[in-house]
C-alpha positions as CSV (number, residue, x, y, z in Angstrom):
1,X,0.0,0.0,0.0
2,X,1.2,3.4,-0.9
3,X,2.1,5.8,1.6
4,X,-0.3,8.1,0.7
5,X,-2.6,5.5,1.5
6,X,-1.4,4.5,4.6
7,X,-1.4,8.2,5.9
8,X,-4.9,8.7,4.8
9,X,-6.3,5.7,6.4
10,X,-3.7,6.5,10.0
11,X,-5.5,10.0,9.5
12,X,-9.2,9.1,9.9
13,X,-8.0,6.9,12.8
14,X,-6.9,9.8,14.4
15,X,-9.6,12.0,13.3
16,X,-12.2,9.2,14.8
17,X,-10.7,8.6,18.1
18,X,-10.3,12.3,18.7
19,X,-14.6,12.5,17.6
20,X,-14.6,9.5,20.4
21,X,-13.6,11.6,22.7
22,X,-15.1,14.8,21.6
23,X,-18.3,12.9,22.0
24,X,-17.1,12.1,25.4
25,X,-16.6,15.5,26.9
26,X,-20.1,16.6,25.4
27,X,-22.1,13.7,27.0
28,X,-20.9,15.1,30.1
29,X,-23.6,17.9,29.4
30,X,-26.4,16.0,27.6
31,X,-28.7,15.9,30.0
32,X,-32.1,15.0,27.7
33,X,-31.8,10.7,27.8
34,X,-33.0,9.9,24.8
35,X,-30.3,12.1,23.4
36,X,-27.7,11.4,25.3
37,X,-28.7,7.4,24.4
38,X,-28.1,8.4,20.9
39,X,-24.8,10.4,21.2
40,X,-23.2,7.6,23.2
41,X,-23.8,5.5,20.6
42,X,-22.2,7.8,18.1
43,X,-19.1,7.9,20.9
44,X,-19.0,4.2,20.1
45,X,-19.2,4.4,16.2
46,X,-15.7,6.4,16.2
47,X,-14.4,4.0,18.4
48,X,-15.6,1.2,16.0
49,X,-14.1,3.3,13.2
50,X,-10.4,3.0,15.1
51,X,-10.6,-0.3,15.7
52,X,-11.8,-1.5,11.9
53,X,-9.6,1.2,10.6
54,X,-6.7,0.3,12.8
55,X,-8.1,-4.0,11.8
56,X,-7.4,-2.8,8.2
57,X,-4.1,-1.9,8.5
58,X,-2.3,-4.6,10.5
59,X,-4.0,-7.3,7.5
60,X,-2.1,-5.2,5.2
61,X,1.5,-5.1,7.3
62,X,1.1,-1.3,8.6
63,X,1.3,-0.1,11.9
64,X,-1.9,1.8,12.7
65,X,-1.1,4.6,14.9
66,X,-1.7,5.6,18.6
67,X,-4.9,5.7,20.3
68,X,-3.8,9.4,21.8
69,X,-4.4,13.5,20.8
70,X,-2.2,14.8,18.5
71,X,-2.4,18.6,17.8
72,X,-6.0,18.6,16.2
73,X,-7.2,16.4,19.0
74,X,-6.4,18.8,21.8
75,X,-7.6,21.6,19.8
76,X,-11.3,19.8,19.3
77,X,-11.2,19.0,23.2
78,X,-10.6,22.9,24.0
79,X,-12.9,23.6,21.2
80,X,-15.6,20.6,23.1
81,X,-14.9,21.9,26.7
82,X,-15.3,25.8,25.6
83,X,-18.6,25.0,23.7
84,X,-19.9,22.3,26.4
85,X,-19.6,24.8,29.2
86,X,-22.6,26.5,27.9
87,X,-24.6,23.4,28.5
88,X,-26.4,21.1,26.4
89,X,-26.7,23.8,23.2
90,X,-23.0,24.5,23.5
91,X,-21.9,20.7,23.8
92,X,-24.1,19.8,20.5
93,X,-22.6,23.0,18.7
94,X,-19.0,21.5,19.6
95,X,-20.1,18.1,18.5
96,X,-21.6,19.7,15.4
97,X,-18.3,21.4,14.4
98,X,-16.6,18.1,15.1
99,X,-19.0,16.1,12.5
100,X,-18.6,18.6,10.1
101,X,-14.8,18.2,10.1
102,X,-15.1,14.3,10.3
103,X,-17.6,14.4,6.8
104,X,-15.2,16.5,5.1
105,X,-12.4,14.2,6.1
106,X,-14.0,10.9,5.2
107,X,-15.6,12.7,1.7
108,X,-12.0,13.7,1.3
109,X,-10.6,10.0,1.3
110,X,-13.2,8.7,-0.8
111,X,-12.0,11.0,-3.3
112,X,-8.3,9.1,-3.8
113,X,-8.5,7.0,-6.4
114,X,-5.5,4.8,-5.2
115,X,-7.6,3.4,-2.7
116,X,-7.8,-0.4,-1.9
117,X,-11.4,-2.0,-2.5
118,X,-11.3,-3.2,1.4
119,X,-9.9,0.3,2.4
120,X,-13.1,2.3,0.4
121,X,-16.0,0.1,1.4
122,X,-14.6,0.3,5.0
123,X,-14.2,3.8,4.9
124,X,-17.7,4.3,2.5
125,X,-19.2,2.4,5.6
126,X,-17.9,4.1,7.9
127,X,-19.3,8.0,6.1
128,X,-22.3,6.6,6.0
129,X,-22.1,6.5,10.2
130,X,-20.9,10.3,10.0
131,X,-23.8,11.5,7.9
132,X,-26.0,10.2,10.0
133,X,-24.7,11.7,13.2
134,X,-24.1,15.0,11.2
135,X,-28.0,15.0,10.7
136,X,-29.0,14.0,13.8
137,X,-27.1,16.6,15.6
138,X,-28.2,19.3,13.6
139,X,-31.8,18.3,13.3
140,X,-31.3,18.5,17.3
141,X,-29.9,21.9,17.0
142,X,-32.5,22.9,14.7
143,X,-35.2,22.3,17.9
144,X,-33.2,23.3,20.4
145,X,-31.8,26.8,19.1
């Protein structure tokens, strides 16, 4: 597998376990339960999307990389915790920004041509997940703002 490819896939990894834990900080300030239920399962979609990403590369002889922040994870915690402090509104608003980023990322990859088959209907799969939270979130934010 080209480099290329192996940075874009070690990218979304990064991307998604940083959304993890994005989702994380939020649900400390969803309060409603039925959407709390739903963004903790979105929490566990990124995490899914680390470990089938990370799956991916280790059947193909890469080393996937860390489960920890790098610069762009620390900046969408700040960005989380700033938000969330304003409550429920601000935590979905953080989260919001967060699925934005993730559904450009993962539109992004879909665009190289030099992927794998495995590596695009893995990664298709998994945009499918982050258009769905995108729309949930804002179709929350729609009735809540």
């Amino acid at each position: 597998m080209s480099k290329n490819i192996v940075d874009e896939v070690s990218g979304l990894i990064k991307l998604d376990w940083d959304a993890a834990e994005c989702y994380d900080r939020a649900l400390e300030k969803i309060e409603t339960p039925d959407m709390h239920r739903t963004i903790a399962t979105f929490a566990d979609d990124h995490r899914r999307h680390v470990d089938r990403l990370s799956e991916y590369m280790v059947s193909i002889g890469e080393t996937p990389p860390e489960r920890s922040k790098d610069i762009k994870g620390h900046l969408m915690e700040s960005y989380a915790a700033i938000r969330s402090a304003t409550g429920e509104v601000g935590a979905l608003k953080s989260l919001h920004t967060s699925e934005k980023m993730t559904n450009k990322e993962y539109r992004k990859a879909l665009e190289n041509e030099n992927l794998a088959e495995e590596a695009h209907a893995i990664i298709m799969d998994h945009y499918e997940d982050e258009k769905r939270h995108l729309m949930y979130v804002e179709e929350v934010l729609h009735t809540k703002v």
